[in-house]
Residue frames relative to the residue before (quaternion, step in Angstrom):
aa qw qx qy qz dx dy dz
X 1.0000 0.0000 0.0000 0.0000 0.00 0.00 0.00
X 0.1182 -0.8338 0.5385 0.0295 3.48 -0.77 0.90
X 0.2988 -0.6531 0.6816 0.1402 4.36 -0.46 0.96
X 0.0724 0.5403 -0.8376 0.0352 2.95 -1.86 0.72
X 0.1085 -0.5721 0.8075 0.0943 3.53 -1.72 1.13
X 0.0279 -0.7687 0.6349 0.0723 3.42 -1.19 1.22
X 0.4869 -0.6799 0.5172 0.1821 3.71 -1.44 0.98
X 0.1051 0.8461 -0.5218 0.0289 3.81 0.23 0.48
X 0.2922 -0.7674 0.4970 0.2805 3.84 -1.08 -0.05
X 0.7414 0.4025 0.0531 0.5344 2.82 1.16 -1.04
X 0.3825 -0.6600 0.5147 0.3913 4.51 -0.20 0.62
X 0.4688 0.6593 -0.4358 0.3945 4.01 1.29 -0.77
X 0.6561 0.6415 -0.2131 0.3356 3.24 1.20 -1.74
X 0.5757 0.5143 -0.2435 0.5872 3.63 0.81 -1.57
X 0.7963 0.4467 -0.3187 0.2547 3.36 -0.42 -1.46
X 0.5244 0.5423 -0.3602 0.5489 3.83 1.49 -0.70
X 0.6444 0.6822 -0.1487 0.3118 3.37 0.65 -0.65
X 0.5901 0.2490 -0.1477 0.7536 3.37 1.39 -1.32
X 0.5655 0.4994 -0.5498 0.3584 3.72 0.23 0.07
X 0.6227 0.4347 -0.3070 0.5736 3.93 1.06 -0.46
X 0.7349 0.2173 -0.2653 0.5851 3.81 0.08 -0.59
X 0.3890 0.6744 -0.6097 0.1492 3.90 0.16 -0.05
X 0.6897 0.4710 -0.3754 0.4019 4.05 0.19 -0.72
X 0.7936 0.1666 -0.2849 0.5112 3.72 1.40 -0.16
X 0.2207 0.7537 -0.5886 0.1919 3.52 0.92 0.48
X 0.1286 -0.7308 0.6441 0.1862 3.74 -0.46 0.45
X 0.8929 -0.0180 0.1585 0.4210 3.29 0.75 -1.28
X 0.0297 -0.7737 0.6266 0.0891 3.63 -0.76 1.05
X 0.1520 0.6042 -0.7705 -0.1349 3.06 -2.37 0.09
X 0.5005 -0.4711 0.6769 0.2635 3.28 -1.74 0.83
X 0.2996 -0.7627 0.4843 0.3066 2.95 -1.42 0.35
X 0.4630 -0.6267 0.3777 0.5001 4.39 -0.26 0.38
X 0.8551 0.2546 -0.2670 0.3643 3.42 0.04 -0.51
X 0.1709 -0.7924 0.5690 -0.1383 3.19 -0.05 1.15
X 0.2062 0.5922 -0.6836 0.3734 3.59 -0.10 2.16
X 0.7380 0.4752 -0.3312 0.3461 2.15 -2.06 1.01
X 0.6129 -0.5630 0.2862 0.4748 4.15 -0.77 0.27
X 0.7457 0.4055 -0.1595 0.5041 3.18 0.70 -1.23
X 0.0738 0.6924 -0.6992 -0.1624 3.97 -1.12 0.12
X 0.4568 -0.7996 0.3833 -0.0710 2.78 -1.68 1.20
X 0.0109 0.6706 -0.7413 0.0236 4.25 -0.22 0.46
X 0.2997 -0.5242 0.7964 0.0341 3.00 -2.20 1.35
X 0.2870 -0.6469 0.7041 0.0581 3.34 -1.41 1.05
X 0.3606 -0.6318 0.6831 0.0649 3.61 -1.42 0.89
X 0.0635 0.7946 -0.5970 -0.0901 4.33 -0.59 0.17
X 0.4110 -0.6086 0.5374 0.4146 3.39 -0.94 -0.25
C-alpha cells in the first residue's frame, strides 16, 4: 500500500492528478480544514 499527501491550488489541479494515478487509486480524502496557500487530499494506492 502506498499514501500520497498532495498540495494543490486549484480543484483543476487535483483532478489532473487522479487522472494519472486513477487505475490504482484505492482511496481518496480531501482534507476539512483547508489553511493556508496550498489545500490538501491524501491518496491511498494499491
Amino acid at each position: 500500500m502506498i499514501k500520497i499527501k498532495i498540495s494543490y491550488e486549484r480543484p483543476e489541479e487535483l483532478q489532473k492528478v487522479l487522472e494519472r494515478l486513477a487505475p490504482n487509486v484505492k482511496n481518496l480524502k480531501v482534507a476539512r480544514k483547508q489553511d493556508g496557500r496550498f489545500l490538501k487530499a491524501y491518496v491511498t494506492m494499491e
